[in-house]
C-alpha positions in Angstrom: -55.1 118.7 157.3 -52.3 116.5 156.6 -50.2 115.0 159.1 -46.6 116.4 159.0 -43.6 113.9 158.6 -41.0 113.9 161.4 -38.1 115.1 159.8 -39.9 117.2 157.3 -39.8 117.3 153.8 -36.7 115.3 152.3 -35.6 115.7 148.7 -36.4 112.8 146.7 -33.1 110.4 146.8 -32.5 109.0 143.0 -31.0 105.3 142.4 -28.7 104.4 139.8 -29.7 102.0 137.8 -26.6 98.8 138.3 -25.8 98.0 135.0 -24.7 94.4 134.3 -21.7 92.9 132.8 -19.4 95.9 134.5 -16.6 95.0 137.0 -14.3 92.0 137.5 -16.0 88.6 138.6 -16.6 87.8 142.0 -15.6 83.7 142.5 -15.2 81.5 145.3 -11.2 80.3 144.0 -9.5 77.1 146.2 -6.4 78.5 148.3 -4.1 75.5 148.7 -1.5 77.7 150.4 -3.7 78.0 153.6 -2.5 76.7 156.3 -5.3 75.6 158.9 -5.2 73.5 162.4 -7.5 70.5 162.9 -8.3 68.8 165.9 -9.6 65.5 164.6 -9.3 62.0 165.9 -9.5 58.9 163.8 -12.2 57.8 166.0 -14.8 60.3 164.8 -14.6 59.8 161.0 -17.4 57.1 161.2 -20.7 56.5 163.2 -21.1 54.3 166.2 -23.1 51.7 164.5 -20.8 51.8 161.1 -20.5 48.0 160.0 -16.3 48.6 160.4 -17.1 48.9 164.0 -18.6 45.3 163.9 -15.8 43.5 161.9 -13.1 45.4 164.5 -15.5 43.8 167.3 -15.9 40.3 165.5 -11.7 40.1 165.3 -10.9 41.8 168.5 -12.2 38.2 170.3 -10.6 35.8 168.2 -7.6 34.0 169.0 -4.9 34.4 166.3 -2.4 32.5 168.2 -1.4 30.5 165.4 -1.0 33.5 163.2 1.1 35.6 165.6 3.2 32.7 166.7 5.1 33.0 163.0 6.2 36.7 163.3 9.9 36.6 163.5 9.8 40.7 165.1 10.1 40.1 168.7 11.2 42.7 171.1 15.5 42.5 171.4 15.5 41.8 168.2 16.4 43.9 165.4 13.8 44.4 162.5 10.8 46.4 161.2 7.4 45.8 163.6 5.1 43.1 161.3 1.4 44.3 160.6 -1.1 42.9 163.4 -3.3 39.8 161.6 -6.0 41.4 162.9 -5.9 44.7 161.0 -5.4 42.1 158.0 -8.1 40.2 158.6 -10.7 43.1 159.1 -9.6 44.7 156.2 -10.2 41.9 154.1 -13.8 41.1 155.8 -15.0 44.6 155.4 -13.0 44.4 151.8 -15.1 41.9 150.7 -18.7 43.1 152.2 -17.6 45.9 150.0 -17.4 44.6 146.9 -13.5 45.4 146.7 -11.5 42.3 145.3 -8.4 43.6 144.2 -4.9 44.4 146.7 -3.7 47.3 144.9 -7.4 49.0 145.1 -7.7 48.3 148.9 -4.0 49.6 149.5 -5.2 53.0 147.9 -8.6 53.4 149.9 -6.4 52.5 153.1 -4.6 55.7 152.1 -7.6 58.0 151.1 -10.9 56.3 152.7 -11.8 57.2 156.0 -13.5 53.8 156.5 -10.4 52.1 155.7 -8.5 54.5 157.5 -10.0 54.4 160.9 -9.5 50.0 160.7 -5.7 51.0 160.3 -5.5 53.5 162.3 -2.3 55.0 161.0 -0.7 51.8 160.5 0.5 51.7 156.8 -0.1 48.3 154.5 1.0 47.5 150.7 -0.6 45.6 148.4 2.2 43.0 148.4 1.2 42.0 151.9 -2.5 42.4 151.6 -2.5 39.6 148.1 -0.2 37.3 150.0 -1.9 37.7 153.3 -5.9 37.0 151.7 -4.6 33.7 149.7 -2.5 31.7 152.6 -4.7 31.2 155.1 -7.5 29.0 154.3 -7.4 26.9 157.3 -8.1 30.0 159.5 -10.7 31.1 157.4 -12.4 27.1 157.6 -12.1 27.6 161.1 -13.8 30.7 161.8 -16.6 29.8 159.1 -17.6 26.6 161.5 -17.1 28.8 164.7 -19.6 30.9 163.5 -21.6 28.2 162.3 -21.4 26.6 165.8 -21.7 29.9 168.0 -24.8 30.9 166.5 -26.4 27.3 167.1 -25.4 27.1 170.9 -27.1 30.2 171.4 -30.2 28.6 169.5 -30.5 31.1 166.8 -30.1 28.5 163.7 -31.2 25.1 163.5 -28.6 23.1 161.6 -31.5 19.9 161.2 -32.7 21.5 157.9 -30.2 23.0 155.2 -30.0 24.3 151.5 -27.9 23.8 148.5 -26.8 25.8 145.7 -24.4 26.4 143.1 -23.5 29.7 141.4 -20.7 30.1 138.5 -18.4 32.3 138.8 -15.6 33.7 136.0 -12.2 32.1 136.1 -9.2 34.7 135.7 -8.6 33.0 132.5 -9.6 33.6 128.6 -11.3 31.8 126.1 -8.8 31.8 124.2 -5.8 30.3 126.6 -6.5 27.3 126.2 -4.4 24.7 124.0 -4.0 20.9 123.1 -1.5 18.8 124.9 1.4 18.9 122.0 0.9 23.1 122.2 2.0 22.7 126.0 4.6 20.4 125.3 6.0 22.8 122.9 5.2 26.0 125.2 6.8 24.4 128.1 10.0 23.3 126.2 10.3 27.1 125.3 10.3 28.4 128.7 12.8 25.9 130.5 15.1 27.2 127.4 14.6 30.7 128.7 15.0 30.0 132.3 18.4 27.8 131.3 19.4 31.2 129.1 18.7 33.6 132.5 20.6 31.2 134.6 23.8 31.5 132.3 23.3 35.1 132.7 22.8 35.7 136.7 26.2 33.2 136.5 28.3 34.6 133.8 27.9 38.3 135.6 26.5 38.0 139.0 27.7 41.3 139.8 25.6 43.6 137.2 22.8 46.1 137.8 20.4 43.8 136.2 20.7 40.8 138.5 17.7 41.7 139.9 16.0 42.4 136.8 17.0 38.9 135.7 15.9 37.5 138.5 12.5 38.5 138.4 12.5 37.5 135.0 13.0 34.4 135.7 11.1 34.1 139.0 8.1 34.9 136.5 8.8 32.8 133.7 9.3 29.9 136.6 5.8 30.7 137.8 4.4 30.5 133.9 6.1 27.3 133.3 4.7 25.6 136.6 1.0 26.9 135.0 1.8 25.1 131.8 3.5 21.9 133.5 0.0 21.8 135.9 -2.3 22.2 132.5 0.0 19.5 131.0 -1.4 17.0 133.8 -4.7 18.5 133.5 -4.9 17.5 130.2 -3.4 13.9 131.2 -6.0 13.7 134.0 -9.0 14.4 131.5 -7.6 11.7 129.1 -7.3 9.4 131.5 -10.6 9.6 132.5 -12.3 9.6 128.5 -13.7 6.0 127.2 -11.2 4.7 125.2 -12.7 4.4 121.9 -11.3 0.4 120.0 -11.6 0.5 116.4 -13.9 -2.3 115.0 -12.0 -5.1 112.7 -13.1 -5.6 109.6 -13.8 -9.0 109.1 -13.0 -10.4 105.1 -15.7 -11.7 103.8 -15.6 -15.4 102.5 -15.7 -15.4 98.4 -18.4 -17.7 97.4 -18.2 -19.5 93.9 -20.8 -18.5 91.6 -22.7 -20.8 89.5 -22.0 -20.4 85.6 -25.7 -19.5 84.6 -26.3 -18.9 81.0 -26.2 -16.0 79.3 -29.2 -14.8 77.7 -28.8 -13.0 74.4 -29.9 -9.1 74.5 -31.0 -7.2 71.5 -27.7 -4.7 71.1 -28.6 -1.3 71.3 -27.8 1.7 69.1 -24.1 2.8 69.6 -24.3 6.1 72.5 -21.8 8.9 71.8 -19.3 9.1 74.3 -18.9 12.0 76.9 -16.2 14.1 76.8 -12.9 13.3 79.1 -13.6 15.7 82.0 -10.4 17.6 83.2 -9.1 15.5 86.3 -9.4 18.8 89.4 -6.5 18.8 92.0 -7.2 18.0 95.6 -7.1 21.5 97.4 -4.1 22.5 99.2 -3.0 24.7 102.3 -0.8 27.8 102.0 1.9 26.1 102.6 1.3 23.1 100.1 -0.1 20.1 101.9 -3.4 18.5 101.1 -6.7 20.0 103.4 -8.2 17.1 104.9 -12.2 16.7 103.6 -15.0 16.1 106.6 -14.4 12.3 107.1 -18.3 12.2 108.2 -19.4 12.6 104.8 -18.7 10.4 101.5 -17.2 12.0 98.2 -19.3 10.1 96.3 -22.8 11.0 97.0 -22.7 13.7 99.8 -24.1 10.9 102.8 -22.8 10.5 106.0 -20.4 7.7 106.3 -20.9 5.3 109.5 -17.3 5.0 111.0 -17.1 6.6 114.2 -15.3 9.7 114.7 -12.3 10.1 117.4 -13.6 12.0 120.4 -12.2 15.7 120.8 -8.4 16.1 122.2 -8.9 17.7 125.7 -7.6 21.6 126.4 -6.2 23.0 129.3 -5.9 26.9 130.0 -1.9 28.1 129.9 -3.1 30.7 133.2 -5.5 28.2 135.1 -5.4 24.7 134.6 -7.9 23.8 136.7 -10.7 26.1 135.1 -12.9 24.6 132.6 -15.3 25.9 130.2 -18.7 25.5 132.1 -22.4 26.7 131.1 -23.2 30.3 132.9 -26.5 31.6 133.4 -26.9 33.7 130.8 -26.3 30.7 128.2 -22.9 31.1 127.3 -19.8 29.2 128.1 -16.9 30.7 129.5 -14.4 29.3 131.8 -15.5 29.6 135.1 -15.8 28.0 138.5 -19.2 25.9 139.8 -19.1 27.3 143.4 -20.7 25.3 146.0 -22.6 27.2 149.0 -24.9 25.5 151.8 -26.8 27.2 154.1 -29.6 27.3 157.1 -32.7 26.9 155.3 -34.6 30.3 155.8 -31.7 32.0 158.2 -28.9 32.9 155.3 -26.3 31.7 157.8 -23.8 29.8 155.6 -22.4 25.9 156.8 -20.6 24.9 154.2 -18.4 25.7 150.6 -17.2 24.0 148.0 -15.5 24.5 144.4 -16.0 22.2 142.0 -14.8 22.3 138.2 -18.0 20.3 136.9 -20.5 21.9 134.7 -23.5 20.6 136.1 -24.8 20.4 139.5 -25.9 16.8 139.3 -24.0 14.6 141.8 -22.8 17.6 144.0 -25.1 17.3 147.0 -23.2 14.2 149.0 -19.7 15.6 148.3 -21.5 18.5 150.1 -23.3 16.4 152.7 -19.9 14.3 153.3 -18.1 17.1 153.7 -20.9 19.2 156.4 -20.7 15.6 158.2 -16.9 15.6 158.3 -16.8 19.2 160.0 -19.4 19.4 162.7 -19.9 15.3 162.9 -23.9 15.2 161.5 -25.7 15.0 158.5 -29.1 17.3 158.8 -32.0 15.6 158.2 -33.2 17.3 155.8 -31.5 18.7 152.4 -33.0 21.3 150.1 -31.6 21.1 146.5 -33.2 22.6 143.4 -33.9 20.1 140.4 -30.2 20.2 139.1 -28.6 18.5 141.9 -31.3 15.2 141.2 -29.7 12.5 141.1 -31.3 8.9 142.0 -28.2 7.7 143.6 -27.3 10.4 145.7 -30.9 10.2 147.4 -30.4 6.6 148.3 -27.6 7.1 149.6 -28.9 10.0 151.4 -31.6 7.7 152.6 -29.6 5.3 154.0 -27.9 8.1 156.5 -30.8 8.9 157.1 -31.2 12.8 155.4 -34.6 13.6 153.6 -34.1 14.6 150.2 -36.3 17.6 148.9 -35.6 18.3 145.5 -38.3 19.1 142.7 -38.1 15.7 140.0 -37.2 16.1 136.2 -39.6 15.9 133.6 -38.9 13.5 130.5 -39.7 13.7 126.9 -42.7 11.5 127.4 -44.7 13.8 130.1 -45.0 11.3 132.3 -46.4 12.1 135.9 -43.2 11.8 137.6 -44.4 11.5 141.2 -45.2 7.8 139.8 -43.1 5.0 141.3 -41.3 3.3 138.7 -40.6 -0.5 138.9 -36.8 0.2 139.1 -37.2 2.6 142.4 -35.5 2.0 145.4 -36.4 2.7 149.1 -35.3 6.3 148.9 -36.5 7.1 145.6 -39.7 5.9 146.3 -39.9 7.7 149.4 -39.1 11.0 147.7 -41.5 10.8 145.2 -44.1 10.3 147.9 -42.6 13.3 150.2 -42.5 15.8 146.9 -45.8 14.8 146.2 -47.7 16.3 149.4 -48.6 19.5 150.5 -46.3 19.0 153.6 -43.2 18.5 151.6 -43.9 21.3 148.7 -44.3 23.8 151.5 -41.2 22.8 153.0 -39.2 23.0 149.8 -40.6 26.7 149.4 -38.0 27.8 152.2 -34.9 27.5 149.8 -35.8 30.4 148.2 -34.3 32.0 150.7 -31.1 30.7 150.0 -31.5 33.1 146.6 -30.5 36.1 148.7 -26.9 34.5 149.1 -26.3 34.2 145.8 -28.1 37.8 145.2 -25.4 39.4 148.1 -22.1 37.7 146.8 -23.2 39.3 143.1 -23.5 43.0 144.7 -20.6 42.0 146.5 -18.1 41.5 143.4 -18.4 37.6 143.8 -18.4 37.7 139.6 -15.1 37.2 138.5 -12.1 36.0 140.4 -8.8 37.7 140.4 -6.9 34.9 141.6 -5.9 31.3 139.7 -6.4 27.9 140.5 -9.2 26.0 142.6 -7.3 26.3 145.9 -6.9 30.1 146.1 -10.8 30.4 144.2 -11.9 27.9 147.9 -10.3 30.6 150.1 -12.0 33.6 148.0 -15.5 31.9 148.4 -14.3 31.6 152.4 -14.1 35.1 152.6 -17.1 35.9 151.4 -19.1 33.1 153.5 -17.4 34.4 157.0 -18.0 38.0 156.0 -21.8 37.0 155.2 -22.2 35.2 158.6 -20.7 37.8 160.6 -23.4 40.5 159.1 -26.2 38.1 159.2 -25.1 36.2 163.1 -25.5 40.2 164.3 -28.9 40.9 162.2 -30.2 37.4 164.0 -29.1 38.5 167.4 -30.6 41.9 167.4 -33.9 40.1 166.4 -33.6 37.8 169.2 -32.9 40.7 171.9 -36.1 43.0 170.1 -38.3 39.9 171.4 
């Protein structure tokens, strides 16, 4: 017998099928017009261990004295409230860990970052005062860079006795194609002292127009281009002055000798040759506009060989937008103009000591303007200097010898495959000694730990170090500051939080 249901029996209840593509869509649609209320504090947009919070930290303890002694808004006085240095300078510092090199970019992410928004704090900056403020204050930035330096080795974290060298290029703000010969600058800055003359008679002859100010930027900028052209003018003075001057050799007339009358001997004539015909006498070849194209003077017209006069050496060139750029090697093989920045470090603790711009295309000879320079700030040399084999350079180890500082640097190879760890009759004390310390297995290992120094160069790539944005070596020394005090101030905390896990 069959169980019974509970409520009987029910009719059967038929489904209708849903048909699709019937009805109106059904879509989530943004409603701008909503008005909602947020309870939000600046303080909660990032995390308690967000990198901001450390660059806030690092510039909460310094004293910028120096900096806050120039502000002319004091209180009783009328006049907008000036920007604190210290949002400034930890905008900048975080600026730079990020990888963001321009002023106009960092006054927009100030406006729509949170990161950026939390280091204001609802204080609003331009871009005007962010480009002036990260160009004018180099000694500040010097100063911090060797109070980090010298912090981290009172608390015995770094050990300044053994450091490392390198060099990476960096792109100048500057094209190929800017630079010019020194008559091209005289011309170019001839034509812009007539247009700043031109403007002047203007701003005098109406001072009271609508375009005054106009005018006067105009001629604010073209007083800025013609200062770029007078500078690459005695750039180009400065490299002449410095080329071999190159004496032609006198020709000395040779001394006519009298010949002695010999006598003839008769020859048997020979059968009359018929005589070529006159060929038609072919024009030199001529320019457009009608002068004669001068011929390579290293070959000869007569038979095609190269002639033995000496040719002139090249007329130098200086860039019309930064003078002090030249055209250097980069690492990709090419040649670009471009800066040959400088950076020691702490061998094996990426804490950077010391920076330094240079203009030359090679690293050879750099390592004592660097060890002069380390000696000059913190009053001694390490004793020991890690360079890689670009940087060798016989007379820079003597003299590094003679104060004392142990070159390590790997010894160039010649043509002739000769075993270079040989002494050679010409060695001096230090040479000799290098040879010797490159040649063990005690001074190999120790050379190993500038590898390290690699991941410096590896973190100012990621961090935008590639081209520059600014002109001229100055401003390109304090860009290369920023980046070495925002490197130490990451890597100083990464050092003490492995000395406090121990």
């Amino acid at each position: 017998m069959a169980e019974e249901s509970l409520f009987g029996a029910l009719p059967e209840h038929v489904v209708a099928k849903r048909q699709v593509g019937i009805g109106a869509l059904r879509l989530w649609e943004p409603e701008r017009e909503a008005i909602e209320l947020r309870a939000m504090s600046l303080d909660s947009l990032i995390g308690a261990d967000h990198p901001a919070r450390l660059i806030w930290a690092y510039v909460l303890r310094l004293d910028l004295s120096a900096l806050e002694d120039r502000i002319k808004a004091r209180e009783g006085v009328p006049g907008h409230p000036a920007i604190t240095p210290r949002l400034l300078l930890a905008l900048w510092l975080y600026a730079t860990s990020e990888g963001v090199v321009s002023a106009r970019l960092l006054a927009r992410l100030c406006e729509r970052d949170d990161v950026y928004r939390w280091l204001c704090g609802g204080v609003g900056v331009n871009h005007r005062t962010l480009g002036e403020f990260r160009v004018a204050h180099g000694e500040l930035l010097n100063r911090l860079l060797a109070q980090s330096v010298t912090a981290l080795a009172a608390e015995g974290l770094i050990d300044l006795e053994m450091l490392a060298q390198d060099g990476v290029r960096v792109r100048a703000s500057a094209g190929a194609s800017s630079f010019r010969r020194r008559a091209r600058l005289e011309e170019r800055v001839a034509g812009v002292k007539a247009i700043l003359a031109e403007l002047a008679k203007e701003v005098e002859s109406d001072p009271a127009e609508n375009e005054q100010r106009l005018r006067k930027r105009r001629a604010q900028r073209a007083a800025e281009r013609l200062s770029r052209l007078e500078a690459a003018v005695a750039k180009v003075a400065e490299i002449e002055a410095q080329q071999p001057k190159s004496k032609p050799k006198e020709s000395k007339p040779k001394e006519s000798k009298p010949k002695e009358s010999k006598p003839k001997k008769s020859k048997p004539q020979a059968a009359p040759q018929p005589q070529a015909a006159p060929q038609p006498v072919v024009p030199p070849p001529t320019a457009p506009d009608g002068e004669p194209l001068q011929t390579n003077p290293s070959t000869s017209a007569q038979d095609g060989k190269p002639s033995t006069s000496a040719q002139a050496p090249k007329q130098p060139r200086a860039s019309t937008t930064d003078p002090d750029a030249r055209v250097v090697k980069m690492a990709d093989g090419g040649f670009r103009p471009a800066y040959n920045m400088q950076v020691a470090s702490v061998a094996g603790e990426q804490i950077i000591v010391a920076v330094e711009v240079s203009t030359s295309s090679s690293d050879r000879g750099l390592a004592r303007p660097m060890l002069e320079k380390i000696d000059a700030t913190y009053g001694a040399l390490p004793a020991q200097h890690l360079i890689d084999g670009g940087f060798t350079k016989n007379d820079d180890i003597e003299w590094a010898h003679g104060a004392n500082v142990a070159m390590l640097c790997p010894p160039i190879v010649n043509k002739h495959n000769t075993d270079p760890f040989t002494p050679r009759p010409d060695d001096g004390p230090g040479v000799s000694a290098w040879r010797q310390r490159m040649n063990s297995d005690t001074g190999k290992a120790t050379y190993r730990k500038r590898s390290i120094h690699e991941c410096i160069n590896a973190r100012f790539r990621q961090w935008g170090l590639v081209q520059l944005t600014v002109r001229g070596r100055a401003k390109a020394m304090i860009v290369l500051t920023w980046y070495a005090v925002a490197n130490n101030i990451f890597q100083g905390a990464r050092l003490r939080r492995a000395a406090a896990a121990i």
